[in-house]
C-alpha positions as CSV (number, residue, x, y, z in Angstrom):
1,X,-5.0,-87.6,-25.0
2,X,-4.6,-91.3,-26.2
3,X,-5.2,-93.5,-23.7
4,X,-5.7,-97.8,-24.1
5,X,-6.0,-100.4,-22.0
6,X,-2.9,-102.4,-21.4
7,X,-3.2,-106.3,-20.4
8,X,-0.2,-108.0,-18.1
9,X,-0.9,-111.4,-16.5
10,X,1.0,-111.6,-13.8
11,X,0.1,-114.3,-10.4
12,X,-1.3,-113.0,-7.3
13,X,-2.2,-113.9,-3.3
14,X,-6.1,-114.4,-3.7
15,X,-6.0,-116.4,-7.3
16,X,-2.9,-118.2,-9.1
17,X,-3.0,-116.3,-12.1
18,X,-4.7,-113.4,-12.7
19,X,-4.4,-110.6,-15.6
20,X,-4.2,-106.9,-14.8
21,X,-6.1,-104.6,-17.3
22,X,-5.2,-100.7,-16.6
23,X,-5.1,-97.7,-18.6
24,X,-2.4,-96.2,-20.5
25,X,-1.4,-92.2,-21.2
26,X,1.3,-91.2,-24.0
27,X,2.6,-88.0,-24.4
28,X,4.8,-86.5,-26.6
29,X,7.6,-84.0,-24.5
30,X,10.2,-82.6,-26.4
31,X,11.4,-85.6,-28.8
32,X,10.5,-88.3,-26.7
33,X,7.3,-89.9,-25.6
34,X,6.1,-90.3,-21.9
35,X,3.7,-93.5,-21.3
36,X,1.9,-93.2,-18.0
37,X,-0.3,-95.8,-15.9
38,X,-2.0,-93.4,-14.1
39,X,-3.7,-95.8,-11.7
40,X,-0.4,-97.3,-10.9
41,X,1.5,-94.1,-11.0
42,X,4.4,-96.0,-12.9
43,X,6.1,-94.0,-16.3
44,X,8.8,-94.5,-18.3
45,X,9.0,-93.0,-22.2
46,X,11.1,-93.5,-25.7
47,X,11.8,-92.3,-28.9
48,X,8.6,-93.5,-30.3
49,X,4.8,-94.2,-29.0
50,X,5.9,-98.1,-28.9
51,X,9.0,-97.7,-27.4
52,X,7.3,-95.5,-24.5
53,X,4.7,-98.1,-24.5
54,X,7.5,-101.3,-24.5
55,X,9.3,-99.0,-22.0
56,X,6.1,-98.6,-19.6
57,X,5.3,-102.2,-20.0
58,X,8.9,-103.4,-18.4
59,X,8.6,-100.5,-15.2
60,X,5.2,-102.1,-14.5
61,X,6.2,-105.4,-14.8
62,X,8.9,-104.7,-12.5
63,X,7.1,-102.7,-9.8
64,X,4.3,-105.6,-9.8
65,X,7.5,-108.2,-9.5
66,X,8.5,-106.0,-6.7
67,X,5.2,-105.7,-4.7
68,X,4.7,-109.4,-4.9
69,X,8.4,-109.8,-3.5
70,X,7.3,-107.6,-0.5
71,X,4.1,-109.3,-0.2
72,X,1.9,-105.9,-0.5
73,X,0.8,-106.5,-4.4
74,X,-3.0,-107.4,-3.6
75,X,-2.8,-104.5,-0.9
76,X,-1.6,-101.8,-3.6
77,X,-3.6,-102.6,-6.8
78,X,-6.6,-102.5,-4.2
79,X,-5.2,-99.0,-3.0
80,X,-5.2,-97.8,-6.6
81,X,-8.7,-98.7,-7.2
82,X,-8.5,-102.2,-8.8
83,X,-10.9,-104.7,-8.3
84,X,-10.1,-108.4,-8.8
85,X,-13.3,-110.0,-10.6
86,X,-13.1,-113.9,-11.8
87,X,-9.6,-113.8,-13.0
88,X,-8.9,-110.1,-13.8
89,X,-7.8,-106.8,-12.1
90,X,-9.6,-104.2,-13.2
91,X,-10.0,-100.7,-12.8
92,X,-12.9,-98.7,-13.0
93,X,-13.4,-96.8,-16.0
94,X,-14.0,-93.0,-15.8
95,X,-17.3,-91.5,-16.9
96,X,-15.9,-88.7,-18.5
97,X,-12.5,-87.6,-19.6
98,X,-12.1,-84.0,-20.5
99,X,-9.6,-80.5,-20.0
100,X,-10.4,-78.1,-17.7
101,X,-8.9,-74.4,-18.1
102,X,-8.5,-72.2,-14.9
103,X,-7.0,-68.8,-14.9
104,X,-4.0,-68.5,-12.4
């Protein structure tokens, strides 16, 4: 599964300007590509792995633009599990990323 970190500065309540640092998925379904922020639960896709990944960038950078309007963007970044340290919004990293098979 690729994944990468993706950087966006964007400002927020508790510091001027921070930057947001969250990971990225991309899939390939059917003839397009799916990027996902999974902490942010925001997706979009393309034709190809950058335009997924152009694509993804835009949606986030609207629904940010959108929590700031409505005041709630500290509130939700928190609620997906970022922390805001110096001048960065980070989420934690997991410890392991792996498949798991279950018979259904």
């Amino acid at each position: 599964m690729p994944q990468e970190a993706c950087h966006f500065a964007h400002k927020s309540a508790i510091l001027l300007f921070m930057q947001l640092d969250f990971r990225i998925e991309i899939f390939k379904e059917g003839k397009h590509y799916v990027a996902v922020a999974p902490e942010l639960n925001v997706s979009s896709f393309g034709s190809t792995q950058k335009e997924a990944k152009n694509a993804l960038r835009e949606a986030v950078e609207l629904f940010l633009e959108e929590c700031k309007r409505m005041g709630t963007l500290d509130d939700v970044l928190i609620e997906a599990g970022f922390k805001p340290k110096k001048r960065q919004w980070r989420s934690n990293d997991p410890l392991i990323t792996e498949r798991m098979a279950l018979g259904i």
